[in-house]
C-alpha positions, 0 to 999 in steps of 0.5 A: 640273350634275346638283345644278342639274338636281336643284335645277329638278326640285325647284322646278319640275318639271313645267317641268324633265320638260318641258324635259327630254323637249324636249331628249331628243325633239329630240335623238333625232331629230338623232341619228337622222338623222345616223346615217341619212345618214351610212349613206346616204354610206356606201353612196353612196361605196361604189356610186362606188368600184364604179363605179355613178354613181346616186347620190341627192342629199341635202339640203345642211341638216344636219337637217329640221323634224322635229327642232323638231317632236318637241322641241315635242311633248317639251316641250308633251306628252311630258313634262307627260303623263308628269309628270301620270300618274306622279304619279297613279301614286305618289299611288294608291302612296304609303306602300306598299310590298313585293313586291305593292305593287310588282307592283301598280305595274308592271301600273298602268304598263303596263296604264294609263300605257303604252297612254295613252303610246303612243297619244298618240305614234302619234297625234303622229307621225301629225299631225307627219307631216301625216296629222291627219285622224282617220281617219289616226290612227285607222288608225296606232293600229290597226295599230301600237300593239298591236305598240308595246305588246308592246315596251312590256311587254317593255322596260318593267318592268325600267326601271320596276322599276329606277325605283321600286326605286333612284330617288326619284319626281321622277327617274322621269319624266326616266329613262323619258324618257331610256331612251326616249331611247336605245332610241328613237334606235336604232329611229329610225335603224333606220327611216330 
């Protein structure tokens, strides 16, 4: 399977990141809500047994749109933007390399790639949550990506050092994605 997956990213990238940051978004959010209901049981079943009858219905559908709507923006923005800007990236890098050169990469990522990441995400689960109106928007990167930001430079240097350090550049994409992947579903199913 994995010398199939790294034969379609050699052919086809762009198609692969994209259909990887497909699976990887939507899964995220399926993971994310069953964790999320399967905590809201618990604390259901826990208010019957103390006696408490208030209990919230949850809907009998197993997972919601949402679940679809993040593995579109996966597969038609997250993975074709990554592939596009991480391959800027390694083109301004190529044939370098050393310490400064390195260095030089991390701030790249994360002063250019990150704040273009994040913002299109924001803006995203803004219009996914139905708030399009640019106002909206404009209010969700106000308020939450200097605070995305400050996770981002924290988290992502040790994952894009690792990245650049042991795995060639057509890997890059689909690590970031799934990093992004786990830390993501954790803070998913947090929120929720």
């Amino acid at each position: 399977l994995l010398s199939r997956y790294l034969r379609a990213l050699q052919l086809h990238p762009l198609r692969t990141k994209a259909l990887t940051a497909a699976v990887l978004n939507g899964l995220q959010e399926l993971l994310a809500q069953l964790i999320s209901r399967y905590v809201i049981r618990r604390r259901q079943t826990a208010k019957q047994l103390a006696g408490s009858d208030k209990t919230n219905r949850l809907s009998p559908l197993p997972v919601d749109t949402r679940v679809i709507k993040m593995a579109l923006y996966g597969f038609l923005v997250n993975g074709p933007l990554n592939h596009m800007l991480y391959d800027i990236l390694a083109r301004v890098f190529a044939g370098r390399s050393g310490f400064k050169y390195t260095l030089a990469q991390l701030l790249a990522a994360n002063l250019c790639i990150s704040p273009i990441m994040n913002s299109v995400y924001l803006s995203a689960m803004e219009v996914i949550a139905g708030r399009a109106h640019p106002a909206q928007i404009k209010l969700a990167l106000q308020q939450r990506l200097l605070p995305m930001m400050r996770i981002s430079w924290v988290l992502s240097p040790a994952i894009q050092l690792s990245a650049y350090s042991y795995l060639p550049q057509a890997l890059w994409v689909p690590y970031f994605n799934f990093s992004s992947f786990l830390f993501g579903t954790y803070i998913n199913a947090v929120a929720k």
